[in-house]
N, C-alpha and C positions, 0 to 999 in steps of 0.2 A: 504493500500500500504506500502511495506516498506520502511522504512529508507535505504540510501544506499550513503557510503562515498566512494571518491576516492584519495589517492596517488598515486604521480609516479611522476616519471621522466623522459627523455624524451620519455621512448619506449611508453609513455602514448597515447602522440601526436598523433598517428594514430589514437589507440581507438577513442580519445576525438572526430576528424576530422569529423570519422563516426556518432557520436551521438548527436552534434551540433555544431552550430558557436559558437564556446566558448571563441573566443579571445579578443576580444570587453570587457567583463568588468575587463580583465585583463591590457588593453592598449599593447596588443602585437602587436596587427598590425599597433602600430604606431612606433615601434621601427625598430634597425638598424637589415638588416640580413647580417648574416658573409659568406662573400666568400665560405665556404668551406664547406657550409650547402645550402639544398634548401628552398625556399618559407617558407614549414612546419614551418621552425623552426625562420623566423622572430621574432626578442623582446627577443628571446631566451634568449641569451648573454647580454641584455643589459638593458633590463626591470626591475628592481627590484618591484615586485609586492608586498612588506613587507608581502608576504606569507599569504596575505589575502583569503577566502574561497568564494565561490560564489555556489548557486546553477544553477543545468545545466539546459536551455532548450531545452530540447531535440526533434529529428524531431519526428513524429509522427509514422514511425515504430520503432524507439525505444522509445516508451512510458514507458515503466517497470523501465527505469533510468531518470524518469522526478523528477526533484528535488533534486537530488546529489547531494552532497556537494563536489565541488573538492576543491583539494590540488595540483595545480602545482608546483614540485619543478624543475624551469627551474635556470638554472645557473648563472644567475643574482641575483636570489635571495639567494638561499639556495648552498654553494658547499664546503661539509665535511660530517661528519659521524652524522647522525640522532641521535645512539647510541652505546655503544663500551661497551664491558666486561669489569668492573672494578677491578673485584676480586670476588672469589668462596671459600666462607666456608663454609665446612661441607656439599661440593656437592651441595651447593644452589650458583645459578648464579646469581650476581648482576650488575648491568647496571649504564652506568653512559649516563643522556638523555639529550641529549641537547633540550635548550625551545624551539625550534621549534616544536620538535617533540610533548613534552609535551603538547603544544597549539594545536596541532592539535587532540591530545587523549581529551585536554579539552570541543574541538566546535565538537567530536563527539559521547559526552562518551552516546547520547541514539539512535545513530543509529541500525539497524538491518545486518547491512551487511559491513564490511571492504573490498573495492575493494585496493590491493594493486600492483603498474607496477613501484615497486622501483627498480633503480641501474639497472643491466641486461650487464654493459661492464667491468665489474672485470674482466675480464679471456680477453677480448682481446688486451692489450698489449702483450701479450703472444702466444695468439691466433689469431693474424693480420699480426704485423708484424715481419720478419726474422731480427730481432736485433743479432739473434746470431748462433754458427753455425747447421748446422742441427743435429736433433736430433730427436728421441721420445720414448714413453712410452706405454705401456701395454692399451690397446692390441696392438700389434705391429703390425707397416705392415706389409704385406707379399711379398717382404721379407723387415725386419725393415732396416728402413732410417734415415743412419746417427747414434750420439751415442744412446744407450741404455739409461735411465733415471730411478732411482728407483721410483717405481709409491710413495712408501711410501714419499719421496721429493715432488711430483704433490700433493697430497694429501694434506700434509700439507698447500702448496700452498692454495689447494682450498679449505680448510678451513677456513682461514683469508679471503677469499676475498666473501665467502656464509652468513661472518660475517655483510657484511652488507647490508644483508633484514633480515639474521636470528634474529638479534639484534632488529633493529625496528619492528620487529614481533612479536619480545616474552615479549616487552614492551606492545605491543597495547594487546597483549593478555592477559598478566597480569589485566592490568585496564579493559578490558572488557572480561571478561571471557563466557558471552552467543551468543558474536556479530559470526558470521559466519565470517569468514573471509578467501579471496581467495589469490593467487599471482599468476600476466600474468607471465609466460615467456616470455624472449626476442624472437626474430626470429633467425630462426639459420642464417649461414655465404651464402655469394652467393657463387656459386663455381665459377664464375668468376667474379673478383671485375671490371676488366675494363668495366664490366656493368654497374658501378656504375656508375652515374652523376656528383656525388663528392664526396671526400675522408676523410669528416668531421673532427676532431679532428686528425686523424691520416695521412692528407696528406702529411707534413713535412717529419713523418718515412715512411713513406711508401715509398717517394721517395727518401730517401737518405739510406733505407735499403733493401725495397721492400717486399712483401708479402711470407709470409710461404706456404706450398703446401697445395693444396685445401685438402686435407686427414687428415693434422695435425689441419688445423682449426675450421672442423668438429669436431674431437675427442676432443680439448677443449671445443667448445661447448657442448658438450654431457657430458662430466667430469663436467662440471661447474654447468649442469642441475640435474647431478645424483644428485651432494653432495648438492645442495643445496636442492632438495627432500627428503632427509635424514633428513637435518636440521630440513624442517620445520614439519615434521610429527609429532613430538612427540607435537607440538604449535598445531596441530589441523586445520590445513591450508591448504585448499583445493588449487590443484596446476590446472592449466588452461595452455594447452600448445600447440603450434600453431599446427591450422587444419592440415590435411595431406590433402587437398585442396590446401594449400598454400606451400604444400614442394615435390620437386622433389622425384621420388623412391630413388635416392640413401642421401635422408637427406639435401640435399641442398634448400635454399630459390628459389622458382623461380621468376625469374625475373622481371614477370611484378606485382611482389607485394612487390619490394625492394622501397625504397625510401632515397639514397642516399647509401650509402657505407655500414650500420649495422641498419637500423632500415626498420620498416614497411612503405606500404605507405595509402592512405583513404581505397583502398580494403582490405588491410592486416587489416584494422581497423573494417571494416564492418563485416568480419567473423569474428574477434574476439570477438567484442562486442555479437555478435547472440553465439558463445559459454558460454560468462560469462554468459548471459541472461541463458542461457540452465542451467549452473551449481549452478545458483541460484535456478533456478525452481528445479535443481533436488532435494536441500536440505530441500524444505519442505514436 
């Protein structure tokens, strides 16, 4: 059987949901939940788990992930940058790693498989809410809305912000150079948020700015997915990206697999899990 680790953050939580009761040796479910989050994310905010590992028990159809080692990075414990570009000479990229990160390459360096569900809301401050005036970018609407944007500007943008899974990627791949190693995408946006049950981190803007048009939060999601696609290919990092099961024709989350305002919920968890399953199998 193989070895098989996981990171992530929260867009984790749904996976984990589908694949066991995972919260128990973390003590999440005895911590506080924040108003502005559902159930899932109890302990969330408030648990510091000193980023200890535990292996998963998994239910019995997903046995292929019995014995995982996770990495919860919930927000009590862990909240800044895994790893950051320090400096490039002579074309060679060096890192500067923080020891969390390093601890966690240390308790996996003989696994067979890197499952990574790091970061995933870089782009939406941007992408959420209407902080500013309207605007966008290539490809434009038809017809485009609001100013123009050089995409070269977006780009750069989305750059710095793919820097961080590209960065702890190219760390773990560095120290493990035979482990296969995957990265979930997030879910894309709902097209309508008042779907939402609640407005996570971003209720405060959203009501005192309110939401960008469902068109423009799509395209940042899809800009945030291309470039960080880019990133990781040349790391060798198989990318896992939500079912078209789970997404409307026109690219939107539907509904009943939202779980709060930007994240999945146990079904958006269950088919995801059944796709890594698949993408692991398909690499042997």
């Amino acid at each position: 059987m193989r070895k098989i680790a996981l990171i992530g953050h929260s867009h984790a939580v749904c996976i984990l949901d589908a694949l066991a009761d995972w919260r128990e040796p973390l003590a999440l479910n005895q911590g506080q939940l924040n108003e502005n989050y559902t159930e899932a994310f109890r302990g969330w905010f408030t648990v510091n788990t000193g980023g200890r590992m535990f292996p998963l028990n998994t239910y019995p159809e997903f046995a292929a992930f019995a014995g995982a080692r996770i990495c919860a990075l919930n927000m009590a414990t862990f909240n800044g940058r895994l790893a950051e570009v320090s400096r490039v000479v002579d074309g060679q990229v060096h890192f500067e790693v923080s020891e969390f990160l390093s601890s966690f390459i240390r308790q996996v360096a003989d696994v067979d498989v890197v499952i990574s569900v790091m970061c995933g809301h870089e782009h939406s401050p941007f992408g959420l809410v209407a902080n500013m005036p309207e605007y966008d970018f290539t490809p434009f609407d038809s017809p485009p809305a609001g100013q123009p944007v050089d995409r070269l500007y977006i780009d750069s943008i989305l750059h710095e912000m793919s820097l961080s899974v590209a960065a702890p990627l190219a760390c773990i791949r560095g120290a493990m150079p035979a482990a296969k190693i995957l990265h979930v995408m997030p879910p894309p946006p709902l097209f309508d948020p008042s779907q939402a049950s609640v407005l996570e981190v971003f209720a405060e803007s959203v009501k005192e700015c309110g939401l960008v048009r469902p068109g423009l939060r799509r395209k940042w999601h899809r800009a945030y997915i291309d470039r960080l696609k880019s990133q990781l290919a040349p790391l060798r990092v198989d990318i896992v990206e939500p079912d078209q099961a789970l997404v409307c024709d026109d690219g939107f989350l539907k509904p009943e697999f939202a779980e709060g305002l930007s994240h999945g919920n146990r079904q958006y968890g269950r088919v995801m899990a059944s796709r890594i399953a698949e993408a692991i199998a398909g690499q042997e």
